[in-house]
gemmi code that builds the backbone of each chain (N, CA, C; Angstrom):
import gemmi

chains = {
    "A": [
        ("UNK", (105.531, -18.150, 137.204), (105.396, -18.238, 135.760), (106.662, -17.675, 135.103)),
        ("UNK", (107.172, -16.756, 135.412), (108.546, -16.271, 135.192), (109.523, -16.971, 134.607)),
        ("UNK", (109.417, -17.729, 136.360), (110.382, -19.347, 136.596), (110.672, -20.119, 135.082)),
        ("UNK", (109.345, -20.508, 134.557), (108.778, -21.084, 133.484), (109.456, -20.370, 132.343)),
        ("UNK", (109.341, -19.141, 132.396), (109.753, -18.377, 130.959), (108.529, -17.766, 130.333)),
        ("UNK", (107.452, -17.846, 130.782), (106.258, -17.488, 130.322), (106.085, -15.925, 130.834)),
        ("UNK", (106.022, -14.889, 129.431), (105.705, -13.662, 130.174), (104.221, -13.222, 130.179)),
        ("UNK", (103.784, -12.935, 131.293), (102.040, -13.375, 131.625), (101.730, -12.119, 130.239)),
        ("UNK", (102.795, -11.147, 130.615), (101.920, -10.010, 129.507), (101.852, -10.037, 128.302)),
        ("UNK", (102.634, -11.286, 127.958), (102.801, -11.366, 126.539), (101.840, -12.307, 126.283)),
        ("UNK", (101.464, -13.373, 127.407), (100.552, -14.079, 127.241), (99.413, -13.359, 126.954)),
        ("UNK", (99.101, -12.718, 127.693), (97.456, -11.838, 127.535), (97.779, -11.299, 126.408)),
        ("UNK", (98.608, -10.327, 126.020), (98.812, -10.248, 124.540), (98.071, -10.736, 123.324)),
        ("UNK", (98.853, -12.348, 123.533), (98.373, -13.180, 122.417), (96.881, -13.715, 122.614)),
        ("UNK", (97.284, -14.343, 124.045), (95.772, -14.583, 123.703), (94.672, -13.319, 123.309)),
        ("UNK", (94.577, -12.172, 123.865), (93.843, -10.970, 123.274), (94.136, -10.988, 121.028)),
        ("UNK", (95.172, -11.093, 121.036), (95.662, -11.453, 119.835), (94.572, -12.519, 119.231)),
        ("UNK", (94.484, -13.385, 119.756), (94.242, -14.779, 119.290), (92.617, -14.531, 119.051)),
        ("UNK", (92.200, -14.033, 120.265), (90.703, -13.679, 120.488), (90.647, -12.899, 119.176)),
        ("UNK", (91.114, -11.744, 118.834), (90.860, -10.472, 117.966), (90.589, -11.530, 116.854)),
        ("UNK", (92.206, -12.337, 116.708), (92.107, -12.898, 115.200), (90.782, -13.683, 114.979)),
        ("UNK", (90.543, -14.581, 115.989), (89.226, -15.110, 115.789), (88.105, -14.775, 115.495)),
        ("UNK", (87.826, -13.156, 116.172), (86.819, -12.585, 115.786), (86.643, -12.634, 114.445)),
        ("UNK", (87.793, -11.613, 114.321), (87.896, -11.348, 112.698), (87.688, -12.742, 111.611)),
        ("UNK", (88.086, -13.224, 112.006), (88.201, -14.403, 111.126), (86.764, -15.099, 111.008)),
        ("UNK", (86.169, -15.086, 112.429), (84.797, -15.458, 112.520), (84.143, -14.888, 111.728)),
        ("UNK", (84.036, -13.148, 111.774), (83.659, -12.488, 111.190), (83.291, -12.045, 109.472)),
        ("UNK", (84.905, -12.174, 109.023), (84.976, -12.015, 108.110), (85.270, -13.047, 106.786)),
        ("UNK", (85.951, -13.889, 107.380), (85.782, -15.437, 106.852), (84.797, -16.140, 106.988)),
        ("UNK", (85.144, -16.907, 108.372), (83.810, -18.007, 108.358), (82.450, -17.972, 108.307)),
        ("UNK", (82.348, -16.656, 108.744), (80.794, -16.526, 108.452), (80.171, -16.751, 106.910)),
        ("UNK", (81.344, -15.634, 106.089), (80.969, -15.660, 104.536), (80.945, -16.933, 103.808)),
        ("UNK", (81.927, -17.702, 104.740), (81.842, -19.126, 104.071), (80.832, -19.557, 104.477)),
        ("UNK", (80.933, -19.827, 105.560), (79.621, -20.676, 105.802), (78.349, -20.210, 105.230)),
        ("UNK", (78.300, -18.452, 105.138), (76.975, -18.278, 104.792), (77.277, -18.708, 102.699)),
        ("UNK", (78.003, -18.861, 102.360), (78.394, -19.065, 100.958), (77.830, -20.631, 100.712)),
        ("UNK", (78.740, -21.739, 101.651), (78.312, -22.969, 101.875), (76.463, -23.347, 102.114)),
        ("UNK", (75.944, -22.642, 103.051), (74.614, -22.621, 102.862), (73.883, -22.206, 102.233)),
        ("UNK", (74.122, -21.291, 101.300), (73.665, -20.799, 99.933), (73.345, -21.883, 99.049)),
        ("UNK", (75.091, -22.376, 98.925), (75.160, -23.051, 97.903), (74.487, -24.234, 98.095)),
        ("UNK", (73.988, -24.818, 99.579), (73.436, -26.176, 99.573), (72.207, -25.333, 99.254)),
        ("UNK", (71.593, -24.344, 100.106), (70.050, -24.315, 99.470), (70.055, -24.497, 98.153)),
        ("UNK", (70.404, -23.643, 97.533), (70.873, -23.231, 96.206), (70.243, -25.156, 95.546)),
        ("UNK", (71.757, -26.029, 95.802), (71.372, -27.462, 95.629), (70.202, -28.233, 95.915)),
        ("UNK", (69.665, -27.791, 97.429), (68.067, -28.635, 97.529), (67.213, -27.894, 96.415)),
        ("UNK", (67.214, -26.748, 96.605), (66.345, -25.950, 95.445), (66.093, -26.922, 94.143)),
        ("UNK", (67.593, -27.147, 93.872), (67.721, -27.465, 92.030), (67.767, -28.868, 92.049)),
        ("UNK", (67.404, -29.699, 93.230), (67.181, -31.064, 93.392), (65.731, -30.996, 93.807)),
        ("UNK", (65.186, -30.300, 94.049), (63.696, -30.198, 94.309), (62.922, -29.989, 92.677)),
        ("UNK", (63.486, -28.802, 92.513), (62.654, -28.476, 91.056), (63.006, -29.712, 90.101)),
        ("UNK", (64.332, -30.390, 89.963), (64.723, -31.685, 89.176), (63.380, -32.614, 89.542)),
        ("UNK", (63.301, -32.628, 90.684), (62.480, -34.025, 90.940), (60.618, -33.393, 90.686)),
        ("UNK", (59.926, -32.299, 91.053), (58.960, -31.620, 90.050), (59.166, -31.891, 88.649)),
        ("UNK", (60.490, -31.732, 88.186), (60.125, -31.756, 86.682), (59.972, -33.081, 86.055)),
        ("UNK", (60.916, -33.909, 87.158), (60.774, -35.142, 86.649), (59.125, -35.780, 86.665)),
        ("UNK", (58.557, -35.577, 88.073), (57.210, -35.938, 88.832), (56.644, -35.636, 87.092)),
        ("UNK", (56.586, -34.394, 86.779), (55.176, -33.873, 85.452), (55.820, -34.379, 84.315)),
        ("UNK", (57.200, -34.549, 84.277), (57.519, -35.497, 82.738), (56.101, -36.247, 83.106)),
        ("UNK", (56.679, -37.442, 84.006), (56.046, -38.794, 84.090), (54.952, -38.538, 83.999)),
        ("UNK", (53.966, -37.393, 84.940), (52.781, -36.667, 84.498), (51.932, -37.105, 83.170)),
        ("UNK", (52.995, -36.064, 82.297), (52.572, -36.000, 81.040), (53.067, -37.088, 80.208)),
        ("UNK", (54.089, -37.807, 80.795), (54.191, -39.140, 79.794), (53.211, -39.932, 80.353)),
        ("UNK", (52.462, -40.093, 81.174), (51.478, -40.988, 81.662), (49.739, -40.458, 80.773)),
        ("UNK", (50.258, -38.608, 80.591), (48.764, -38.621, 79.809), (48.845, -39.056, 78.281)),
        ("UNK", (50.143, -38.873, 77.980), (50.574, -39.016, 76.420), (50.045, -40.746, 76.516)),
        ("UNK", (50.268, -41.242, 77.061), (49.975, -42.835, 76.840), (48.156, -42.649, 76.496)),
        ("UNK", (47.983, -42.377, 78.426), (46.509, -42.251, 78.622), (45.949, -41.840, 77.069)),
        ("UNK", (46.085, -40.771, 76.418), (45.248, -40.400, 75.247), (46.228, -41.419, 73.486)),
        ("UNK", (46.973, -41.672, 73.890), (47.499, -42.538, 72.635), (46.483, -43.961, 73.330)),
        ("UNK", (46.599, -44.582, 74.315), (45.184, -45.439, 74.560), (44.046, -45.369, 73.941)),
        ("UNK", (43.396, -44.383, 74.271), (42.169, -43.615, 74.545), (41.944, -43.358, 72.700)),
        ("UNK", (42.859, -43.365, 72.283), (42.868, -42.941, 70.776), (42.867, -44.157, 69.969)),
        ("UNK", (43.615, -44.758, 70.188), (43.576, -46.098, 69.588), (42.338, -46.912, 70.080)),
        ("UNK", (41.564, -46.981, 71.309), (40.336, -47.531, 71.387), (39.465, -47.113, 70.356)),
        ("UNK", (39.325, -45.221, 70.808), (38.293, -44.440, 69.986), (38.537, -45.294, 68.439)),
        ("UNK", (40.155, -45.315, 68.166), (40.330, -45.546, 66.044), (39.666, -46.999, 65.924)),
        ("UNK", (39.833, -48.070, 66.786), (39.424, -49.315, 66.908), (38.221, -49.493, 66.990)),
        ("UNK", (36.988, -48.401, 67.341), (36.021, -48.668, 67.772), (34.734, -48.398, 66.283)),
        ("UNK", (36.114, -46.814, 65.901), (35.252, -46.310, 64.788), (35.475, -47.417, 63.606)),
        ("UNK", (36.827, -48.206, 63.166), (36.827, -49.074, 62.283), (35.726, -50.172, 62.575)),
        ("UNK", (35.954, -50.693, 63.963), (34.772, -51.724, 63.875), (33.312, -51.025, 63.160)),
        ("UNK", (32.624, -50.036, 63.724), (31.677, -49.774, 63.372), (31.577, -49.330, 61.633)),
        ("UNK", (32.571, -49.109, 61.121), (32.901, -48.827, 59.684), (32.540, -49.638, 58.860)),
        ("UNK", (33.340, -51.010, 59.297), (33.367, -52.335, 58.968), (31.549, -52.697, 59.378)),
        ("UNK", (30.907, -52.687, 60.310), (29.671, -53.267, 60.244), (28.630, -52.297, 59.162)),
        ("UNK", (29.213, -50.853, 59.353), (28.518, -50.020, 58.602), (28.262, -50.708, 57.086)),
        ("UNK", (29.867, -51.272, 56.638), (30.119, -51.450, 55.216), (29.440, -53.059, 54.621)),
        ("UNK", (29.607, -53.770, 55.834), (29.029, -54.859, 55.824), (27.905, -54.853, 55.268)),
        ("UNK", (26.905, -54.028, 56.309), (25.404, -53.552, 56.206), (25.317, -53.023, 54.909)),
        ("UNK", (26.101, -52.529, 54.279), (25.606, -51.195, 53.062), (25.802, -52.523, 51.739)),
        ("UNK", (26.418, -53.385, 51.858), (27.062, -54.132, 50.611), (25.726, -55.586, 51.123)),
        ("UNK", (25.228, -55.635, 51.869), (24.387, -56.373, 52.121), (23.315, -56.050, 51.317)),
        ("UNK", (22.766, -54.678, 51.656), (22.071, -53.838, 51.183), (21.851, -53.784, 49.694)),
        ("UNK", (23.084, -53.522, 49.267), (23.202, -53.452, 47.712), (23.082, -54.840, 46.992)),
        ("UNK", (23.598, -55.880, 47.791), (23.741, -56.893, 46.748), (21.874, -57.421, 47.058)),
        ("UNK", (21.266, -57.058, 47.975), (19.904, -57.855, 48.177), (19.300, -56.836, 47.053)),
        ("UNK", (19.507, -55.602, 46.879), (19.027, -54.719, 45.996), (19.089, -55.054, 44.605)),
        ("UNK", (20.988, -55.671, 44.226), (21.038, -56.202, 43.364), (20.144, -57.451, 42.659)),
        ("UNK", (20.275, -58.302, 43.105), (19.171, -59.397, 43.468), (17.700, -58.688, 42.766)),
        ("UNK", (16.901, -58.255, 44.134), (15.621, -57.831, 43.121), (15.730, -57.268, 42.042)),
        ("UNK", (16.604, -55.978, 41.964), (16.358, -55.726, 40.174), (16.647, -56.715, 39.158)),
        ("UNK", (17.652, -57.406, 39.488), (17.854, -59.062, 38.720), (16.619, -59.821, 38.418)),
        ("UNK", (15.938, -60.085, 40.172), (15.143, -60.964, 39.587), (13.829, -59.999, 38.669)),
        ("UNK", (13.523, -59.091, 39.013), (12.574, -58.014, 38.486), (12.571, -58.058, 36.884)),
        ("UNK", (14.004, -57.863, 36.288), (14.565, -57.730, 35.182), (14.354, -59.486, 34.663)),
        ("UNK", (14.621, -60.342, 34.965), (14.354, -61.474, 34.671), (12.768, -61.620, 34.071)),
        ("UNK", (12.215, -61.162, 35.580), (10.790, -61.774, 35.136), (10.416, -61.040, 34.102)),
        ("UNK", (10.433, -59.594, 33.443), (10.257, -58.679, 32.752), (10.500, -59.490, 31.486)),
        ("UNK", (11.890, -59.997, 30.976), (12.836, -60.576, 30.336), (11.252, -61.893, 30.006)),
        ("UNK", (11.360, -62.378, 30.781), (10.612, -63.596, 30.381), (9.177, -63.242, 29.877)),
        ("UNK", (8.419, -62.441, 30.800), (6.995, -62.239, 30.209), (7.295, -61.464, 28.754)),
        ("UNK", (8.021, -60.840, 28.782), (8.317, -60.022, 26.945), (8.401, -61.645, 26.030)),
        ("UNK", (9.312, -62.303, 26.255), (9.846, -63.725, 25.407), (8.483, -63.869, 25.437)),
        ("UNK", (7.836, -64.030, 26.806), (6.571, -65.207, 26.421), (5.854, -64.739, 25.135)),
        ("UNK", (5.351, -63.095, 25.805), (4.704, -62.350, 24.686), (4.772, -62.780, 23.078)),
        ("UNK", (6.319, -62.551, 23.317), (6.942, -62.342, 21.468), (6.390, -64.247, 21.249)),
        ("UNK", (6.634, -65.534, 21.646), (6.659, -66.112, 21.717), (5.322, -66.655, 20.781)),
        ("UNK", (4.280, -66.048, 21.644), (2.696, -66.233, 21.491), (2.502, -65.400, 20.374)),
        ("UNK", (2.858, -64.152, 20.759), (2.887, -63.487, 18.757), (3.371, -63.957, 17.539)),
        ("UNK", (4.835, -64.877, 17.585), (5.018, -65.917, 17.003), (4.127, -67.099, 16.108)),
        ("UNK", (3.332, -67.636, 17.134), (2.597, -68.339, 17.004), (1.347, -67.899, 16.367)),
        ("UNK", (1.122, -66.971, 16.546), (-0.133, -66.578, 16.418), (-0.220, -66.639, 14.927)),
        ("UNK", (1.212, -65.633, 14.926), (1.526, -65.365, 13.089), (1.498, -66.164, 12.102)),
        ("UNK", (2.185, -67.534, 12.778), (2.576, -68.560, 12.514), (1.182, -69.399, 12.049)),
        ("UNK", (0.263, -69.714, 12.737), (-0.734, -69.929, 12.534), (-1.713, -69.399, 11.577)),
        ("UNK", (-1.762, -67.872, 11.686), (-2.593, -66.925, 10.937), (-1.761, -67.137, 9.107)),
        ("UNK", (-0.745, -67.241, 8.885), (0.263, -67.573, 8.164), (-0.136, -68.681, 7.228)),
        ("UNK", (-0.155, -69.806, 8.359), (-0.381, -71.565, 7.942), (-1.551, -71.221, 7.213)),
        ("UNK", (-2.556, -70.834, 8.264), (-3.822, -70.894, 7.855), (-4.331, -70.117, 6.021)),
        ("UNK", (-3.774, -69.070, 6.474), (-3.836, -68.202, 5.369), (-3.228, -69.136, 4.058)),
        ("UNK", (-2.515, -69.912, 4.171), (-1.649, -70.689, 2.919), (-2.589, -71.747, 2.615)),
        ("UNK", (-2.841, -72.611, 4.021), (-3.540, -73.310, 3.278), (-5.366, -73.458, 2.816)),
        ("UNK", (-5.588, -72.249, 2.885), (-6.907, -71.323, 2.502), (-6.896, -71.328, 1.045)),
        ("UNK", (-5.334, -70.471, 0.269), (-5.173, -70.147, -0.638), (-5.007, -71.314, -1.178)),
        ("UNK", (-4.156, -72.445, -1.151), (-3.950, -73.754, -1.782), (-5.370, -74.352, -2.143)),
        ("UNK", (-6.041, -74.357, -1.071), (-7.521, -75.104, -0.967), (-8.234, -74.386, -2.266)),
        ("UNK", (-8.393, -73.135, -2.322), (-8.978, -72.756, -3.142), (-8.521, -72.567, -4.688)),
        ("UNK", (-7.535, -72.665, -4.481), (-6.453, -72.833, -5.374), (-7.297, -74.406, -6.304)),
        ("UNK", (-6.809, -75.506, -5.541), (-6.959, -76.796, -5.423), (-8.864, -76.701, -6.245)),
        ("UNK", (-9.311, -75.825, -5.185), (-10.836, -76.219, -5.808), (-11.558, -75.818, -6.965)),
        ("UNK", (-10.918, -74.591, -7.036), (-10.912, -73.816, -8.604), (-10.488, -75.079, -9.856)),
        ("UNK", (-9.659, -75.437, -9.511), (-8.872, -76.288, -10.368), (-9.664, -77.183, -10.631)),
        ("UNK", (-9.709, -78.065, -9.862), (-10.070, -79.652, -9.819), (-12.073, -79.447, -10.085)),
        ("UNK", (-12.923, -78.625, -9.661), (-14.213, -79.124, -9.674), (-14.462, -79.148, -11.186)),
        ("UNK", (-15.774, -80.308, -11.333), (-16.094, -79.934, -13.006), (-17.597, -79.567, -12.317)),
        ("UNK", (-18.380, -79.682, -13.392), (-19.908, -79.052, -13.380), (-20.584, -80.414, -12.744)),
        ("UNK", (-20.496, -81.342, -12.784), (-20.692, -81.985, -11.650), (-20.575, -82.609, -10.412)),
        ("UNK", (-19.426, -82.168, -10.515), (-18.888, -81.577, -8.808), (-19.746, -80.578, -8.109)),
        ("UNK", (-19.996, -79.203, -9.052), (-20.105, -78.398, -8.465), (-21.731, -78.823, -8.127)),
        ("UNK", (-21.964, -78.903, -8.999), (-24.065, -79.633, -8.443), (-24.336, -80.343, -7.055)),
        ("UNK", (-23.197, -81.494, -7.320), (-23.119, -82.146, -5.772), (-23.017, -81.631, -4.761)),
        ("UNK", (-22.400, -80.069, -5.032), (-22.155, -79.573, -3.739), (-22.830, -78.547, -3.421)),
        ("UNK", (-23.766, -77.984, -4.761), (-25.142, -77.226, -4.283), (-25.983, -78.102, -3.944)),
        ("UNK", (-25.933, -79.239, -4.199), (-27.060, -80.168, -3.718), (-26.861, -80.575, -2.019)),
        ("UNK", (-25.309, -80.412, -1.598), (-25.054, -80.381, -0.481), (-25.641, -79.512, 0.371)),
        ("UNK", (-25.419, -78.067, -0.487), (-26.011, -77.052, 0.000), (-27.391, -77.129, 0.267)),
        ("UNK", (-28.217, -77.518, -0.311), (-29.885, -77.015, -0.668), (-29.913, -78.187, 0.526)),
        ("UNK", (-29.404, -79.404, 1.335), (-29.589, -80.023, 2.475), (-29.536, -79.360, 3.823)),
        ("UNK", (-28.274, -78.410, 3.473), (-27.788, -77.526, 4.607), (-29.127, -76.967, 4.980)),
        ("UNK", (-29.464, -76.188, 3.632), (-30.943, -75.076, 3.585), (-31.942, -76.144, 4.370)),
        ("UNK", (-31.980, -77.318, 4.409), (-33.610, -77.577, 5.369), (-33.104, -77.666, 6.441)),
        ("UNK", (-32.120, -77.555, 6.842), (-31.580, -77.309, 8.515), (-31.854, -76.049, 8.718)),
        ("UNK", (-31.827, -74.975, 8.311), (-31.716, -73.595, 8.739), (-33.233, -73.068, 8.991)),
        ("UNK", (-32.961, -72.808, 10.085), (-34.134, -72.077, 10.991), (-33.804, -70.378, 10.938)),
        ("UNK", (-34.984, -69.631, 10.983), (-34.600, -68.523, 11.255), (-35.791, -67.627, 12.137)),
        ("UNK", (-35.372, -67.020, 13.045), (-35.582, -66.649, 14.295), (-36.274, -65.193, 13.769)),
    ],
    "B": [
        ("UNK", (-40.949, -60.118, -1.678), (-39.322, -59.188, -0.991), (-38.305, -60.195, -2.162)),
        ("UNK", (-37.257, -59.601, -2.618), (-36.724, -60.356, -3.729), (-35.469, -61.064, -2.999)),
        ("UNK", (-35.459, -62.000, -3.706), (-33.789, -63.180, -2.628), (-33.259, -63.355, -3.754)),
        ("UNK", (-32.080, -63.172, -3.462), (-30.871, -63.325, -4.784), (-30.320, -64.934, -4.048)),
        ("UNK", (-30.453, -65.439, -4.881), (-29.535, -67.114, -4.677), (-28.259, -67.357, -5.956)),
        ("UNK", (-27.538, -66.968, -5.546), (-26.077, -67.300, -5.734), (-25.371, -68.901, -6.201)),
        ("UNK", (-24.920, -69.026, -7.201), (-24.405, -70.550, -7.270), (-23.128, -70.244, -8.370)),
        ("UNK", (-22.573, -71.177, -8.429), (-21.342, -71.193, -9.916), (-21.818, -71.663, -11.079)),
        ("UNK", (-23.144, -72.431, -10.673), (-23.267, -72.946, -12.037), (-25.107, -72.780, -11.920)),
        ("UNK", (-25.885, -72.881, -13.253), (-26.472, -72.600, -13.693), (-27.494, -73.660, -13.058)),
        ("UNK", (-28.580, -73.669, -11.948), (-28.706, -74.784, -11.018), (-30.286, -75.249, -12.506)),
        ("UNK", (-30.660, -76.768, -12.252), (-31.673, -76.980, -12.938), (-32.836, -76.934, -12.220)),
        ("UNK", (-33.740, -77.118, -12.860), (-35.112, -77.166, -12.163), (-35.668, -78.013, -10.787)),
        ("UNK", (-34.632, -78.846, -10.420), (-35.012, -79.588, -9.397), (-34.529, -78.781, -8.231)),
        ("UNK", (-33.408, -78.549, -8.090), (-32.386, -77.858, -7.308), (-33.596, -76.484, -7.077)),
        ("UNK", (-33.986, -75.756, -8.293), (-34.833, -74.726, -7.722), (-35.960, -74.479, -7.019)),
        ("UNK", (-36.406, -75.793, -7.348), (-38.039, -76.262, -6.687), (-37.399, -76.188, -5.307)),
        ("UNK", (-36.801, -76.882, -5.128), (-36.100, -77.481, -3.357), (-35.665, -76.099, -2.867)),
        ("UNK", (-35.181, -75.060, -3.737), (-34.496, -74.334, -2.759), (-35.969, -73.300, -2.725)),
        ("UNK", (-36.565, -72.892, -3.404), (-37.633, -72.272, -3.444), (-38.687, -72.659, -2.437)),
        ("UNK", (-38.978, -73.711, -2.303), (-39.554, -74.596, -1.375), (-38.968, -73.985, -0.131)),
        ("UNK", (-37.556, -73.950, 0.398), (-37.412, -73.779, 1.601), (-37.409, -72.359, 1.883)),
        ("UNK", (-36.840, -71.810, 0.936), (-37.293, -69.872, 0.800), (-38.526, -69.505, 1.494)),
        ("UNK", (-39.756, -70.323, 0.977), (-40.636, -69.970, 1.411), (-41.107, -70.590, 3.257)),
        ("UNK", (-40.581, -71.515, 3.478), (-40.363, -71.738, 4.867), (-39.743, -71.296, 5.762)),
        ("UNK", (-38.826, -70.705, 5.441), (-38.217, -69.478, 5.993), (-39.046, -68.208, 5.492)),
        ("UNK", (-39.099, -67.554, 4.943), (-39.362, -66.445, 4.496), (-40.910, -65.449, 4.275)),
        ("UNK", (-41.627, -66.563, 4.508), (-42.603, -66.733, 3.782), (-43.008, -67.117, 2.115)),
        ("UNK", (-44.449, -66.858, 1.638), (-44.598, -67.114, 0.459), (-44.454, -66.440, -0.832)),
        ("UNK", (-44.717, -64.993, -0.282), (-44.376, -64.020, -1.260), (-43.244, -63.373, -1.829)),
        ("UNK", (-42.514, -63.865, -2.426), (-41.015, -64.350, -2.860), (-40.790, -64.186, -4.738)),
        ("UNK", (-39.966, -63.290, -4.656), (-39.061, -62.759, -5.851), (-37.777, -63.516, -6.032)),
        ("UNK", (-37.497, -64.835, -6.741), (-36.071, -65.149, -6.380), (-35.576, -64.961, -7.268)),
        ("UNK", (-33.910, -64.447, -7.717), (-33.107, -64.002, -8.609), (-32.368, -64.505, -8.220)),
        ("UNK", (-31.835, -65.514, -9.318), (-30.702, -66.808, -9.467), (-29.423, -65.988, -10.767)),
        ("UNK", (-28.339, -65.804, -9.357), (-27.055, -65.650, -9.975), (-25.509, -66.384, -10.365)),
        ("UNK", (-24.806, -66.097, -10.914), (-23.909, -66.934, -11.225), (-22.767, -66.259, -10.331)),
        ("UNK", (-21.783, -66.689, -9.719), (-20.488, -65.971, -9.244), (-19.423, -67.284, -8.871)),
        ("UNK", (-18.186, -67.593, -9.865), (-17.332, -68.153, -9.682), (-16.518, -68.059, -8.429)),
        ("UNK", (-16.482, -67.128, -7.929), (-15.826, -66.763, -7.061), (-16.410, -67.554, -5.533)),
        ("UNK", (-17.326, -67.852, -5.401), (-18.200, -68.373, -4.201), (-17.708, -70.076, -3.899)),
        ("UNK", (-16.508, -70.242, -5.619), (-15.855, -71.830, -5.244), (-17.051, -72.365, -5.142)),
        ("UNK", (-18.075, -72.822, -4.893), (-18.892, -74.041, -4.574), (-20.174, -73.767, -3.814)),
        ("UNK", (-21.283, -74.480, -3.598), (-22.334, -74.579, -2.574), (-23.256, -73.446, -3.158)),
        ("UNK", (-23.683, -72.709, -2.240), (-24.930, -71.335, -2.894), (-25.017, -70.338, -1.455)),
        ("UNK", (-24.946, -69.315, -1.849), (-25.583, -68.297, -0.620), (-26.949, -67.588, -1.217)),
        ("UNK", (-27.904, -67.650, 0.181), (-28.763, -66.811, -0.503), (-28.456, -65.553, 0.612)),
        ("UNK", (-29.527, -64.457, -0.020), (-29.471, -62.690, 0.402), (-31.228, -62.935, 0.128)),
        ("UNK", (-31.400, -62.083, 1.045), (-32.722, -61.362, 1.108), (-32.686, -60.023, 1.935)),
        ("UNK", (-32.438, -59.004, 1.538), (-31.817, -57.877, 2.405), (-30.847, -57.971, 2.712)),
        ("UNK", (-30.744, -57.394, 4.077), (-29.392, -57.829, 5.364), (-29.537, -58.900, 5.876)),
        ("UNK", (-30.437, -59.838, 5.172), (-30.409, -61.555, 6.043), (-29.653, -62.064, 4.500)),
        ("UNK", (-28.947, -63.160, 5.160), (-27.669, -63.751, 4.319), (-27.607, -65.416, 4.611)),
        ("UNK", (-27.887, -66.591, 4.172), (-27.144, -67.487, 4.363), (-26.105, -67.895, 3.700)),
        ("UNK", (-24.855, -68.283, 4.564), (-23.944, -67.993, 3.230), (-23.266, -70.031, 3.634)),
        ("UNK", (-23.715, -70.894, 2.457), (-23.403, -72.208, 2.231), (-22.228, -72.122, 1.002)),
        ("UNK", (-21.558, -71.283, 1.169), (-20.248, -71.658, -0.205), (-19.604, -71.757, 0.830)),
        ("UNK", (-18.635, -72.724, -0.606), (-17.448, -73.506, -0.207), (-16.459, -72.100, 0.422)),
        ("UNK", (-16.858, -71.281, -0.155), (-16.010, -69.523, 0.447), (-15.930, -69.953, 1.975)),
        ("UNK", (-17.295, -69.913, 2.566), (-17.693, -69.255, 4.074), (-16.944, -70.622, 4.685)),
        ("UNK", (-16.766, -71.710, 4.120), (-15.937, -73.240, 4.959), (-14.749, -73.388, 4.803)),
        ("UNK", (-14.510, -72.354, 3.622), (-12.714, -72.135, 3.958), (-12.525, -71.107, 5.085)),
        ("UNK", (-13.317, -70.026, 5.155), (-13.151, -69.047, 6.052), (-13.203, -69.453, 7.611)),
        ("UNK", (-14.459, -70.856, 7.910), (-14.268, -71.183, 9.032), (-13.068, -72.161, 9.286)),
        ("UNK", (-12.609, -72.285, 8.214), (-11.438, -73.461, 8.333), (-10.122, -72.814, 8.740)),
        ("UNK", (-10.199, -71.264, 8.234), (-9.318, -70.557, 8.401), (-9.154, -70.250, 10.072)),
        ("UNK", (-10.653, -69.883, 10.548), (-10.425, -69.369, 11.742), (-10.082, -70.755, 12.849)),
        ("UNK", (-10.740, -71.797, 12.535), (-10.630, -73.046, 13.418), (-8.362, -72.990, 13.234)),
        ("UNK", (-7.879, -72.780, 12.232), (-6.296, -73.200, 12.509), (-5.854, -71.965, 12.975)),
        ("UNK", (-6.748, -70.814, 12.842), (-5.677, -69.504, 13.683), (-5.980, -69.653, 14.893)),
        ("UNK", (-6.871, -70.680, 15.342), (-7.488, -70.666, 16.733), (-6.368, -71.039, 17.539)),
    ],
}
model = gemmi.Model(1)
for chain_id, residues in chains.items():
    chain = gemmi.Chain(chain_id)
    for i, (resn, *xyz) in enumerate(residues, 1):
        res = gemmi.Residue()
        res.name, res.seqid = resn, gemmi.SeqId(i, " ")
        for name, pos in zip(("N", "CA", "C"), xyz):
            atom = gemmi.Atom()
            atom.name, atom.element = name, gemmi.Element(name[0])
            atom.pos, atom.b_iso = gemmi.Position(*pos), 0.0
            res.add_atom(atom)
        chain.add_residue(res)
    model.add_chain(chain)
structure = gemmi.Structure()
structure.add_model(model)
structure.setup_entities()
């Protein structure tokens, strides 16, 4: 080895050298890195794990936000329909209500007319009659002489053999 | 019993026989009649004997004439 130029002791030297540095270096470098490097990836799955949780319960809760905006709009759809039949029903109600007091009020309306109608008449009659009562007698005052009037006690005293009395 | 007989005019003796005559067919015979005058009776004669009444004036045939048109 000599021959070569190689001095064995300097060799062991270095390599002892080489070994030390490695240690050290193992030691005090690469380890920290590496343990730095694996940090930092946990570190990364960590904050790619919790990303994808947070994402999972967005969707979660954007899936219940629908679910109850659904669920809400059925419920609002369900209560208008029934609103609408409610209102239907109630205006049904009223106008059939309307109706009878109409016709109620009608018939009322008419039997009063008839009433007044027949009182009318009645008056009307009682009226006539009464006028031409007064004319008649009017008329007979006037017109009989004294032998008129005989003729018509003589009418009379005929009447008298008809009359029976009980 | 006395009967008042009613007329407008002053009836003669024939008229009284006849009505006297029937007074007593109705009434019997024992008969008071008192012959009055009343213009107002318009025509014919009513007699009264109490509360019995026949009433033959031209009055009582307007009155039914009255009620026959209020009828």
């Amino acid at each position: 080895m000599e021959k070569l130029g190689i001095n064995p002791l300097l060799l062991v030297a270095q390599i002892v050298n080489f070994v030390i540095i490695l240690f050290l270096l193992k030691k005090y470098l690469y380890q920290p890195i590496i343990k730095i490097l694996d940090d930092r990836k946990k570190k990364a799955e960590e904050t790619e794990r919790l990303n994808s949780e947070a994402v999972k319960k967005l969707e979660e809760i954007d899936n219940q936000g629908q679910k109850v905006s659904i669920d809400a709009k059925q419920e609002a759809s369900k209560i208008i329909a029934q609103a609408k039949v409610q209102g239907q029903k109630e205006k049904e109600e009223i106008t059939k209500k309307g109706k009878k007091e109409l016709e109620l009020l009608r018939k009322k309306l008419e039997t009063e007319m008839e009433a007044e109608k027949k009182q009318m008449i009645k008056e009307l009659k009682e009226q006539s009659a009464e006028m031409a009562v007064l004319v008649a007698e009017k008329v007979i005052h006037e017109s009989l002489d004294e032998i008129k009037h005989r003729h018509l006690i003589n009418s009379a005293i005929k009447d008298l053999e008809k009359v029976t009395w009980h | 019993m006395k009967t008042e007989v009613i007329s407008t005019v002053k009836l003669d003796d024939s008229q009284k026989e006849k009505i006297e005559s029937e007074l007593k067919r109705l009434f019997g015979k024992n008969l008071f009649v008192d012959y009055k005058i009343d213009k107002n009776i318009l025509g014919g004669l009513i007699v009264k004997q109490g509360d019995r009444v026949i009433n033959l004036s031209v009055v009582a045939r307007l009155k039914e004439m009255k009620r026959y048109l209020e009828a």
